[in-house]
C-alpha positions as CSV (number, residue, x, y, z in Angstrom):
1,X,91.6,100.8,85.8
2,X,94.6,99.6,88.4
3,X,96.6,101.0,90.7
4,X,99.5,99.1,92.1
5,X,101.5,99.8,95.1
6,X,101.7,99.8,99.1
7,X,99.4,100.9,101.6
8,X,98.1,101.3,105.8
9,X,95.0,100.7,106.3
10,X,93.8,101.9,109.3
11,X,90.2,101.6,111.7
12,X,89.2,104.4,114.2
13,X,86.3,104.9,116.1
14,X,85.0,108.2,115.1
15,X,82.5,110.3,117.1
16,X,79.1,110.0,115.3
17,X,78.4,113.6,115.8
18,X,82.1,114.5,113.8
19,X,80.9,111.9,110.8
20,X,77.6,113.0,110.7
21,X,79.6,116.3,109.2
22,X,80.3,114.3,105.7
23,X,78.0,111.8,104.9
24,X,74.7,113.0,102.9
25,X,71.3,113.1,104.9
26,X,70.2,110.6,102.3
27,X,72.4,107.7,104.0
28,X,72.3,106.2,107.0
29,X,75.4,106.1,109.5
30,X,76.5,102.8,111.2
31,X,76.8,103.6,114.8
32,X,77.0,102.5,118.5
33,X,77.3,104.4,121.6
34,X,77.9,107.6,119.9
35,X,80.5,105.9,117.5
36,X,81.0,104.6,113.9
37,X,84.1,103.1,112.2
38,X,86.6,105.4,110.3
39,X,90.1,106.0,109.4
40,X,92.4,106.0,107.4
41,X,93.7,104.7,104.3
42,X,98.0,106.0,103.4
43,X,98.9,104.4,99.9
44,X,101.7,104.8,97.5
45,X,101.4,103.9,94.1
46,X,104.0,103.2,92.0
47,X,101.4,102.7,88.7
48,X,98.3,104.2,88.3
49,X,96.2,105.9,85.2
50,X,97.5,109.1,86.6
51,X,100.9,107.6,87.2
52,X,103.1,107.0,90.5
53,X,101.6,108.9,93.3
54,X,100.6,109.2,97.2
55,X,97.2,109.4,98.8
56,X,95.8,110.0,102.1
57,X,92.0,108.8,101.9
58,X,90.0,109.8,105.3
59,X,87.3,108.0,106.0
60,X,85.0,109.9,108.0
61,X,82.5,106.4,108.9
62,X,80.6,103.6,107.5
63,X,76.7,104.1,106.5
64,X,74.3,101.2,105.8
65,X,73.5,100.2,102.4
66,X,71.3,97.3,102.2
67,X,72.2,93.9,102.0
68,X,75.9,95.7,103.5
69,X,77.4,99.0,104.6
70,X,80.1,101.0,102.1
71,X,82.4,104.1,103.5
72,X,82.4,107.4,103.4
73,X,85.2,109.1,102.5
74,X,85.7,112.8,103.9
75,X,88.7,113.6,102.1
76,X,91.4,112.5,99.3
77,X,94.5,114.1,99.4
78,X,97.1,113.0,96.6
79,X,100.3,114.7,95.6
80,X,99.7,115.1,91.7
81,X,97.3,117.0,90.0
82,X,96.8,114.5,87.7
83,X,95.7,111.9,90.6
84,X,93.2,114.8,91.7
85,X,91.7,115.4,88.1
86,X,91.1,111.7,88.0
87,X,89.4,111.0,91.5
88,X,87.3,113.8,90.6
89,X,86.5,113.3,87.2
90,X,86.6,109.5,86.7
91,X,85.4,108.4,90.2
92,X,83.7,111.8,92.1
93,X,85.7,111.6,95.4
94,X,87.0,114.7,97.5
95,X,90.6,115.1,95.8
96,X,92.5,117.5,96.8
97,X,96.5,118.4,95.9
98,X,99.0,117.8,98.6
99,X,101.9,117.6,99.1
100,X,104.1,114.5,101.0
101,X,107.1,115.4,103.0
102,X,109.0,112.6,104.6
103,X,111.9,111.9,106.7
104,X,113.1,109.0,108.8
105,X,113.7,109.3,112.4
106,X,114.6,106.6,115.6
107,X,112.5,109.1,117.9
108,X,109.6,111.3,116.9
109,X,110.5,115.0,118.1
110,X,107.2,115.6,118.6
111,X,104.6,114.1,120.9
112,X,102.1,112.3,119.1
113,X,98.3,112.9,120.0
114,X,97.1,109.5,119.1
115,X,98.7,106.5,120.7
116,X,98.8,102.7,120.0
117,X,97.1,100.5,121.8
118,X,97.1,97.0,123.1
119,X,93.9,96.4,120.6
120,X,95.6,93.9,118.6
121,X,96.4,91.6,121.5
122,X,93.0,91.0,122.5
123,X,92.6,89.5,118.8
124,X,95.1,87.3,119.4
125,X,97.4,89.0,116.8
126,X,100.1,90.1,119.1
127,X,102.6,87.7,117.9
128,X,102.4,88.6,114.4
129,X,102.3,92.6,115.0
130,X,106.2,94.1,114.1
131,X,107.3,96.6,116.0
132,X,111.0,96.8,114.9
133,X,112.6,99.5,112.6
134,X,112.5,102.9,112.6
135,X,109.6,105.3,111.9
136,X,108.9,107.1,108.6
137,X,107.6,110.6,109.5
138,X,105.0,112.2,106.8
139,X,104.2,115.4,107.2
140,X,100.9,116.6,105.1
141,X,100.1,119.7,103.7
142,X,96.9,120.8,101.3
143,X,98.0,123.2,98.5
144,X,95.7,125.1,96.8
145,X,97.1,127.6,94.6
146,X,100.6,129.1,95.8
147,X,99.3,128.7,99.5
148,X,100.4,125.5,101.5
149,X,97.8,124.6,104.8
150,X,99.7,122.0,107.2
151,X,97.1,119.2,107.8
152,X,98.8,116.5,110.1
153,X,101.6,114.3,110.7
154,X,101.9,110.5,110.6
155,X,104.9,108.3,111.8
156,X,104.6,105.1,109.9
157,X,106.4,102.4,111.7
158,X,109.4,100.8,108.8
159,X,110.0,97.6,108.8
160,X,113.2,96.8,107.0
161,X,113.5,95.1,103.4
162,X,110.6,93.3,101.8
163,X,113.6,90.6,101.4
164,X,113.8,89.7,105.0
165,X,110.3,91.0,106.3
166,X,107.0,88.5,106.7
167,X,104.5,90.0,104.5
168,X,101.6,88.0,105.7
169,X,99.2,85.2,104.1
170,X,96.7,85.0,101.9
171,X,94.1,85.9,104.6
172,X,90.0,85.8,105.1
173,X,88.9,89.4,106.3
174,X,86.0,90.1,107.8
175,X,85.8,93.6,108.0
176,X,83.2,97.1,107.3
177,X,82.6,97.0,103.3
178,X,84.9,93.9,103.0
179,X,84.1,90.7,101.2
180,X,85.1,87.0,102.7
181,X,87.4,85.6,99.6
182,X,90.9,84.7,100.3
183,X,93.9,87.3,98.8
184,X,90.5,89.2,97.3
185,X,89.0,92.1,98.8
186,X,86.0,94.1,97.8
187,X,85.1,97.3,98.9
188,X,81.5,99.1,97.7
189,X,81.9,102.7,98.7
190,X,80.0,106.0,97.7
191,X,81.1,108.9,96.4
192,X,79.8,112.3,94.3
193,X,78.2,115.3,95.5
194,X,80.9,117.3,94.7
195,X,81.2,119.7,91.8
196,X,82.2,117.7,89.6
197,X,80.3,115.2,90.3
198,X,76.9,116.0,92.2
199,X,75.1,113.0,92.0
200,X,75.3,111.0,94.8
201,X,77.5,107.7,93.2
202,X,78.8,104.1,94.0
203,X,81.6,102.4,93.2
204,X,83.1,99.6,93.8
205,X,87.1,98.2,94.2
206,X,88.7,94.7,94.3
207,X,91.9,94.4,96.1
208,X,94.5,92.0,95.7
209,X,97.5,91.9,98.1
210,X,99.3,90.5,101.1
211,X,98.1,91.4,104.7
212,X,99.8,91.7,107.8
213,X,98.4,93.5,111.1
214,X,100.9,96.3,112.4
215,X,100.9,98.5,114.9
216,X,99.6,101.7,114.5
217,X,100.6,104.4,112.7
218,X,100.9,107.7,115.2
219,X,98.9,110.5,114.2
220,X,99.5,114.4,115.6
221,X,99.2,118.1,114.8
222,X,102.1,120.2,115.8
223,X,101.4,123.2,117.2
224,X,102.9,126.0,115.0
225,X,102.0,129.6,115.9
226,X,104.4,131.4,113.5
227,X,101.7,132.1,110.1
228,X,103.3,131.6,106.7
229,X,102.5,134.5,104.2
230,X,102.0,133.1,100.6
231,X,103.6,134.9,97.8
232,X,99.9,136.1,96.5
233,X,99.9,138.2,99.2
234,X,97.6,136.6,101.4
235,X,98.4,134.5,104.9
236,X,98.5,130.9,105.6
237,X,99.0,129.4,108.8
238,X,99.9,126.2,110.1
239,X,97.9,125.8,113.8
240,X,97.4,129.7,114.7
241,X,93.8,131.4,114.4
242,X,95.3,133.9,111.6
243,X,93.4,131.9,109.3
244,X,90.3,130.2,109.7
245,X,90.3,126.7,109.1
246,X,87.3,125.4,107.2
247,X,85.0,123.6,108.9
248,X,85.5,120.0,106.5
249,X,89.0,120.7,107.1
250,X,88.7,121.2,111.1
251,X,86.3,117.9,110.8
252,X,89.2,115.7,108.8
253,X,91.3,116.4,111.8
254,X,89.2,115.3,114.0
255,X,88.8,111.9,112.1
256,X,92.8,111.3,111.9
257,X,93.2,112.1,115.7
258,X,90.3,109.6,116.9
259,X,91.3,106.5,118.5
260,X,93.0,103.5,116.4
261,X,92.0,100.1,117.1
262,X,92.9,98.1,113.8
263,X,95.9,98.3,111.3
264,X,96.6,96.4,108.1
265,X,99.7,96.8,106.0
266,X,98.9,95.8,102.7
267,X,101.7,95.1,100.0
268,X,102.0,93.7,96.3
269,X,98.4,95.9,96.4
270,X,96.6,95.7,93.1
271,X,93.7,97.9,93.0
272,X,90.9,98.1,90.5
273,X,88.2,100.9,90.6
274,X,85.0,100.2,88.7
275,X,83.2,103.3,87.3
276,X,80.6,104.7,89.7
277,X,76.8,104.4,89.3
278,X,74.3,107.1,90.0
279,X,72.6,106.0,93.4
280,X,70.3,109.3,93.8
281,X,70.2,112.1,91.0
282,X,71.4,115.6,92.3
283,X,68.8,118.1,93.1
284,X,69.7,121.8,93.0
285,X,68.6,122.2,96.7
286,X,71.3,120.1,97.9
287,X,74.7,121.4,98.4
288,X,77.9,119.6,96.9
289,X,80.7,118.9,98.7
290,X,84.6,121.0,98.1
């Protein structure tokens, strides 16, 4: 199966301690001094199996799998239902119905918690990193029934028209869970214990595009005190303590507000997903993931 679209791919150093929240006991985390490699990866698909769509994959870190290491996503967020019945069905990741909001702005109202920084330089990729255009503001929000929970906000820096834009070069990456083949990433990443799917699985997923380092996208929570009630009769809120948050959704934030050091746009993306393997049967004693 392919997907084909546009996407952000984006590095952070997540605190081992707030990985350590998702990935299995079975696996071991990649770490050092207290931190592993996460992130983010923002995609819109204009062709999928489950049609055009958008998806926010958290990765909460990277954990060792001999002879290399594969993510660990700690959430999927997609605005169709159909996307979510297929990452859970087809391919056991942490789906979850969203929806995408998005509006263009020159300023950001808001001040974000996550700034840029000069990361990019030191790789000698300061040259090539755009920073013209406005900003394309996205603000997330999990649904889950008729009751909406505000997740985060991401300003994704625009760059004008394909047309007039450099998309980048054919390029050799060398990065966690990627391969060394020119225009040809592949990615080996596990998934499962979830209801669905409560074996712990592995898939893997070649990409073809076009890669160009960006700056990076700005990542914040607004703080909104004033709690939404949801017509079932029960209350939402967006920042205030009405509601608990749960704690994989408390740890997801924590992932999307850690530091960025790396940022790849990729565009003409082709995606295909393999179907998963069973790495280690579930047991009963083991808990699946939401």
């Amino acid at each position: 199966m392919a997907n084909y679209g546009r996407a952000l791919y984006q590095l952070h150093l997540v605190k081992a301690a707030t990985a350590r929240a998702f990935v299995p006991r079975e696996l071991r985390l990649v770490e050092a001094f207290g931190y592993t490699l996460g992130g983010m990866f923002l995609a819109r698909y204009d062709d999928s199996p489950a049609g055009k769509f958008d998806e926010l994959v958290v990765i909460a870190g990277i954990v060792w799998n001999p002879p290399t290491s594969c993510a660990w996503a700690a959430r999927v967020l997609v605005n169709s239902a159909e996307a979510c019945r297929h990452g859970r069905k087809e391919v056991g990741l942490p789906s979850h119905v969203a929806t995408f909001s998005q509006t263009e702005a020159d300023a950001l109202r808001n001040k974000p918690l996550v700034k840029s920084n000069s990361f990019l330089s030191l790789l000698g990729m300061r040259s090539t990193v755009s920073n013209q255009g406005n900003d394309r503001e996205i603000e997330i929000s999990e649904t889950k029934g008729s009751c909406t929970r505000h997740l985060c906000n991401i300003s994704v820096p625009l760059t004008g028209s394909h047309k007039h834009k450099w998309m980048g070069p054919a390029i050799r990456m060398s990065l966690p869970s990627f391969s060394s083949k020119p225009n040809m990433t592949c990615t080996v990443n596990f998934s499962g214990q979830i209801e669905d799917h409560p074996d712990l699985l592995k898939y893997s997923c070649q990409v073809e595009c076009r890669v160009r380092p960006v700056r990076p996208a700005k990542i914040w929570r607004p703080r909104i005190t004033e709690p939404q009630e949801c017509p079932d009769g029960k209350i939402s809120s967006k920042g205030s303590e009405v509601l608990a948050e749960p704690d994989a959704q408390k740890h997801t934030i924590m992932v999307l507000l850690s530091k960025p050091i790396l940022a790849l746009e990729f565009n003409y993306l082709e995606m295909h997903v393999d179907a998963p393997k069973i790495v280690i049967p579930h047991s009963k004693k083991k808990e699946v993931r939401v």
